[in-house]
N, C-alpha and C positions, 0 to 999 in steps of 0.2 A: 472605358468599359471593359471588365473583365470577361473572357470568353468563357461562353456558357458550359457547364460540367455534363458527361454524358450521365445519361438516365441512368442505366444502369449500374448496381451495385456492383458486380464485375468489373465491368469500365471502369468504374472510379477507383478504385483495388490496383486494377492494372496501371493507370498513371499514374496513383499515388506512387508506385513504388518503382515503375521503371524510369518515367519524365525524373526524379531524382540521381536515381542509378544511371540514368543515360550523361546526365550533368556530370556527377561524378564520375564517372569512368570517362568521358570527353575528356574533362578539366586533367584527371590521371593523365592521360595519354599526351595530352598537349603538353604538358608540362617534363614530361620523360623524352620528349622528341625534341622541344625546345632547349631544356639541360644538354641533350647530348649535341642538340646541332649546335650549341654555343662552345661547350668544351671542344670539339671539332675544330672549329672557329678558329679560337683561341689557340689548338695550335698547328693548325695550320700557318697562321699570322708568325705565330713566334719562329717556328721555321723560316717563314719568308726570311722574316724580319734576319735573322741569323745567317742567311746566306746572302742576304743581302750585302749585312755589315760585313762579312768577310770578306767579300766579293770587293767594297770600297777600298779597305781596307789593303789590301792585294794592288791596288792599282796606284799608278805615279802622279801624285795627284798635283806635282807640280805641270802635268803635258795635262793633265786634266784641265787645269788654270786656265791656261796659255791657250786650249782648242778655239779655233774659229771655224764656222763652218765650210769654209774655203778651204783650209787644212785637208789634204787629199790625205794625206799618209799618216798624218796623225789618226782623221776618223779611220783609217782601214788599221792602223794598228791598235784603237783602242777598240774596234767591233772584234777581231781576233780573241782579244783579252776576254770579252764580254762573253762571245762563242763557246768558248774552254767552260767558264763558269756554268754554260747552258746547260751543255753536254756534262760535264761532271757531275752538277746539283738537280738534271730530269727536267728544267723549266721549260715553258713552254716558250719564254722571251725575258731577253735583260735586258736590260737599255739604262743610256744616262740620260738624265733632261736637266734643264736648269730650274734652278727656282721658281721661278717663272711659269714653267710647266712645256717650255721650249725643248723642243728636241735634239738632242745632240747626238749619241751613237744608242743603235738599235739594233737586235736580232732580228726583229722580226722582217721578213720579205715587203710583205706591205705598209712598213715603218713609213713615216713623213721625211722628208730632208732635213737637214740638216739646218738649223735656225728655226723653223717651222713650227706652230702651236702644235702639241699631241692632242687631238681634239678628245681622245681615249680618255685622260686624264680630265679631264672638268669636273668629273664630278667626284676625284680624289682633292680637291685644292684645299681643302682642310687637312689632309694630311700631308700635303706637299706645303703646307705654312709650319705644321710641326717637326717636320725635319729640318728646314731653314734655320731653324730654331735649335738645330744638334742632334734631335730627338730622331728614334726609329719610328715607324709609322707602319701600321696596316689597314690596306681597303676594306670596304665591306665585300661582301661575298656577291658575286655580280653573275647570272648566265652567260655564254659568247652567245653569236649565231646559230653555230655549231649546234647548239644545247648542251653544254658543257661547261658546270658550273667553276670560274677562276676566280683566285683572289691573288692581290698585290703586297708584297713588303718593301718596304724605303730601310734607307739609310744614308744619312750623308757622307759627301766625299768633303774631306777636310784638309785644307791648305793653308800654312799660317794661320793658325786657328780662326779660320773662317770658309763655311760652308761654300762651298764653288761651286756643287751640284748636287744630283741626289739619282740615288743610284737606285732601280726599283727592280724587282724582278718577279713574274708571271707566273704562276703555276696553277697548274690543274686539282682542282679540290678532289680525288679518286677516292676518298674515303666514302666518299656521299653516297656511293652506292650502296653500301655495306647500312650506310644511314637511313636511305631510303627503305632497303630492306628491312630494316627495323621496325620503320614506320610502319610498313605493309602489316607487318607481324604482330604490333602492338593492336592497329585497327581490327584485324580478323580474330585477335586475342579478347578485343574487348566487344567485341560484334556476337562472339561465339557465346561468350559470358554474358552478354543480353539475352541472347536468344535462348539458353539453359535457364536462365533466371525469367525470363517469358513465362516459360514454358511449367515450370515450379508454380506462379503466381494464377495459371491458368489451372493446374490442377488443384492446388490451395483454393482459389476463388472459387471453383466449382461445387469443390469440396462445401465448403461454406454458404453457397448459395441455393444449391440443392436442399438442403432440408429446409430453408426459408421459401423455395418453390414448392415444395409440398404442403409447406403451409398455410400459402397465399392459396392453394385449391382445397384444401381442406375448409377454410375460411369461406371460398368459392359457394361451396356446398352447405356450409351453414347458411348462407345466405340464402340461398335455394330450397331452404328447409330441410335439406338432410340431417338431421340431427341424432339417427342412427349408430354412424360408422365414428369409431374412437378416433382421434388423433395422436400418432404417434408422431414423433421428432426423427428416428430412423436415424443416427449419428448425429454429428455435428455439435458445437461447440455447450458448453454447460447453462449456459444465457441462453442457447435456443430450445435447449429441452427443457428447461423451467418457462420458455413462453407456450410451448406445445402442451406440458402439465396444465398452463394455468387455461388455454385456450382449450384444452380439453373440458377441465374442473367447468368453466364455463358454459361451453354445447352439452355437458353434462343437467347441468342447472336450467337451460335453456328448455333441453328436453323434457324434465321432470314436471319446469311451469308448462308446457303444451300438454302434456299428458293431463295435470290436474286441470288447465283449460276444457280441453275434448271433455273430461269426467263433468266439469261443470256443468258446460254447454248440453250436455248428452241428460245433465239432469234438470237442466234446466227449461231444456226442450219437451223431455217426458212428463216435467210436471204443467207446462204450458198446452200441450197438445192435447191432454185430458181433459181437460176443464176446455179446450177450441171445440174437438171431438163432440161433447156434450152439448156446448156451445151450438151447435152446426145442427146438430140432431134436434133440439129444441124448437129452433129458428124454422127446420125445417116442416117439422108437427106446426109450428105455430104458424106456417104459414098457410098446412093446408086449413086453417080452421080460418083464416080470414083472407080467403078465396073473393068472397063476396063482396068484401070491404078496402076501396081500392086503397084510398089514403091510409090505412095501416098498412096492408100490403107494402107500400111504397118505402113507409116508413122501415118496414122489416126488412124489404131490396138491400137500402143502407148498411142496415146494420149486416146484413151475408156477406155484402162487398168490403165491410173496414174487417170483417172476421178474413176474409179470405187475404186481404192483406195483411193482415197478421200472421197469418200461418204462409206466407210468402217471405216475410223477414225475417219469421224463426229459420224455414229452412234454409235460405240465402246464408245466412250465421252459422249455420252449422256445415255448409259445404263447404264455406270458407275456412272454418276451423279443423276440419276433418282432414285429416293426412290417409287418399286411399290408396292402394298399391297400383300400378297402372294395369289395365289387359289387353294390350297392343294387337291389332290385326288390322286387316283391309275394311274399309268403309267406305258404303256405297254413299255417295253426295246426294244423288237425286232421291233414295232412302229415308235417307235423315231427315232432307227437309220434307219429305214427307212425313214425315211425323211429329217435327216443331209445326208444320200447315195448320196442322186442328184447336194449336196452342196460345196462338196471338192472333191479337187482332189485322191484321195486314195479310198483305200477299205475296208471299213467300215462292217465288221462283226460284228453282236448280237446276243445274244443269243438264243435259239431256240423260238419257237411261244407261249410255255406252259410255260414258267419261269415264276415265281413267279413277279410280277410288284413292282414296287416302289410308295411310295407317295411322292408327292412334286409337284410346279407348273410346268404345264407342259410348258410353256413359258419358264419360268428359267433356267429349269433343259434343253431344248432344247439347248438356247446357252448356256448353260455350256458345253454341249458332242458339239457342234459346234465350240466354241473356242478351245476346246482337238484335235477336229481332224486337224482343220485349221492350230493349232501351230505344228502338225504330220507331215503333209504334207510338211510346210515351212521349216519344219527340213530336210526334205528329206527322210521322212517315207514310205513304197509304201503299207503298211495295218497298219490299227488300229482295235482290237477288243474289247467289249465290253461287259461284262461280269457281271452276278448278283452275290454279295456277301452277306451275313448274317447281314452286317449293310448298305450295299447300294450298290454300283457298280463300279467297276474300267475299265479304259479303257486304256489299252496295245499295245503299235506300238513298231515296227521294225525299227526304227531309228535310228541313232548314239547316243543319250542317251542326257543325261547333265552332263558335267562336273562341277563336287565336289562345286567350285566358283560358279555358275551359278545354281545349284541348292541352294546352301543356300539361295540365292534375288529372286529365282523363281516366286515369290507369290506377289513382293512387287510392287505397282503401279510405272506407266513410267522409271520400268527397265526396259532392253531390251539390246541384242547383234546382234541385225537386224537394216538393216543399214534404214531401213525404217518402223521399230516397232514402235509402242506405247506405250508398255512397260503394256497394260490394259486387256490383251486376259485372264493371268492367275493372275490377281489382281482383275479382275469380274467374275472367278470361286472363286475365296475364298469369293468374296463377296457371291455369290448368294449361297453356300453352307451354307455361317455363315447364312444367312438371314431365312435359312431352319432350324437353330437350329444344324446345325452339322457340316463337317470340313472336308477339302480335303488336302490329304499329299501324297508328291514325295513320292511310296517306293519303296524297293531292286528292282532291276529287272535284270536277268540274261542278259540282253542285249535290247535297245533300250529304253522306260521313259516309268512310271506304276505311272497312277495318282489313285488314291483310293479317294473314293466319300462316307462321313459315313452320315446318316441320320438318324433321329428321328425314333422309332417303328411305 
């Protein structure tokens, strides 16, 4: 499973191009370090190698033949010979062994005796089979105790043409230092080079992402109905200001349909309300004329109450359509609901006369707790109370509640499960909440429905 990419368009910018560049410049680096530590290597070896064969070379290799380990003056005169070569060529140890990998004469202090496995050598016996064989030979590069990286050169000692020993000798690899520094220097060279090119991708990426953050708020705000304020692109690349033209050309057109919308609605309302108005006036004359007559009476009741709800859905359509500008001040809660009290059928409790008040328009915020209580009521609520919270105010009835379905579309324009809703009562409280800068949400409520009302400080 591949691991998951970060969210953000920066982040992905950023690995795209450093997780690369980091590879590559690793991959550089190893490769410049490993070249040099192997040419190092290389000749280091061949030095060994060189002062080895001279070193053999140099030596009697007939009394080399003839050595037994019992040989008292032989080994002390062929460790002498060995000595000179020490001291002349800087090694750290010469020494002869046999084929075998047996030891025979040694510089070193802590050498084996004489006859003795060099237990040192085991894990040269691929190159102690190559010199057996005539050949020079060199170890791998080995650390001591010390910490102090040495490598090995052979060469055989030759006697009637045949190998009779192998002569190897010790030296300290001193260049490494100089290597390691390099190393230091390529890492902090290519660390630095990250960090510059970081640093470039962070302001590139910014560069780039900033005016697609202003347009994801710009968009913000279409969304919320701003459709006012122009969108500009404000720099950034040619692809983003042809989506800022077109996402403008758009909120532009957006505008233009709301505008002939309100024009509609506004005329569609004045010609509807005339003909209600007359409507209402009529009904009213006619009813005083049949005072007496209960069954018309009754008959007329109806028809006042489906006028009255008609001239409730016209305006309901038109608040929702209506973009008004806000007029924000302090609002008294206990206030308010005194003046939804006279409006619905329920009982409408608020909080005490000293609570703390809210800001917001108080128009707005009116039918907002007027639509709360109104859909209370229709539910079959017989109290709603209203209450100050610490980000605004929520208002709690005794209703049957909503079920799980019907609350999740609560909120959404011309839903409705009323056989003569509008579906607009709580899609123009969510409006007129957003419009406040803040947001009303169904919560918990141990029985009947609990709107909560959050506002700006």
């Amino acid at each position: 499973m591949a691991p998951p990419l970060p969210r953000s368009l920066r982040a992905r910018l950023l690995l795209a191009v450093l997780a690369p560049t980091l590879l590559f410049v690793g991959a550089i680096v190893g490769l410049a370090v490993f070249a040099a530590r192997s040419a190092l290597e290389d000749e280091i070896g061949m030095r060994l190698q060189d002062t080895a064969a001279t070193a053999a070379a140099s030596l009697p290799t007939g009394l080399v033949a003839r050595f037994r380990p019992e040989n008292t003056r032989t080994h002390q005169n062929l460790r002498a010979r060995l000595a000179r070569v020490a001291e002349v060529s800087g090694a750290r140890r010469v020494f002869l062994v046999a084929t075998d990998g047996r030891s025979l004469v040694d510089t070193a202090p802590d050498a084996p005796p004489p006859g003795e496995p060099d237990r040192e050598l085991a894990q040269d016996r691929f190159e102690l089979e190559q010199v057996a064989r005539g050949e020079t030979a060199a170890s791998v590069l080995y650390t001591g105790l010390d910490g102090v990286r040495y490598k090995r050169g052979y060469a055989p000692v030759v006697h009637d043409d045949g190998v009779v020993a192998v002569l190897g000798v010790e030296g300290r690899a001193t260049n490494y230092a100089a290597l390691d520094a390099l190393q230091r220097y390529l890492v902090a060279l290519g660390a630095l080079a990250l960090a510059a090119l970081a640093a470039l991708m962070i302001l590139f990426s910014r560069a780039l992402t900033a005016p697609l953050a202003r347009l994801a708020r710009a968009s913000a705000r279409i969304g919320a109905g701003d459709l006012d304020a122009p969108i500009a692109a404000g720099g950034g690349a040619v692809e983003i200001g042809q989506l800022a033209r077109t996402m403008d050309e758009m909120r532009d057109a957006l505008l233009r349909r709301e505008r002939e919308m309100q024009l509609m609605l506004g005329g569609i309302a004045h010609e509807v309300r005339n003909p209600l108005g007359g409507m209402k006036l009529f009904v009213g004359l006619l009813g005083e004329d049949l005072a007496d007559r209960p069954d018309e009476a009754d008959m007329l009741g109806r028809i006042e109450r489906e006028l009255g709800t008609l001239e409730r859905v016209v305006e309901e359509f038109l608040a929702y359509a209506r973009q008004s500008p806000l007029e924000t001040g302090p609002i008294d809660l206990a206030a308010l609901c005194g003046e939804v009290r006279g409006l619905v059928e329920v009982e409408v409790r608020g909080p005490a006369g000293d609570a703390p008040s809210v800001v917001g328009d108080r128009a707005q915020l009116r039918r907002l707790l007027l639509n709360l209580t109104r859909n209370a009521a229709q539910a079959g609520a017989g109290r709603v109370t209203v209450e100050r919270t610490a980000a605004g105010f929520a208002v709690t009835d005794d209703g049957p509640g909503l079920p799980p379905a019907v609350a999740e579309r609560a909120f959404e324009a011309f839903y409705t499960t009323r056989e003569k809703g509008t579906g607009l009562g709580l899609a123009l409280c969510r409006k007129i909440a957003e419009a406040h800068g803040g947001r009303i949400a169904l919560a918990p409520s141990g029985a009947g429905a609990r709107f909560e009302v959050t506002l700006p400080a």
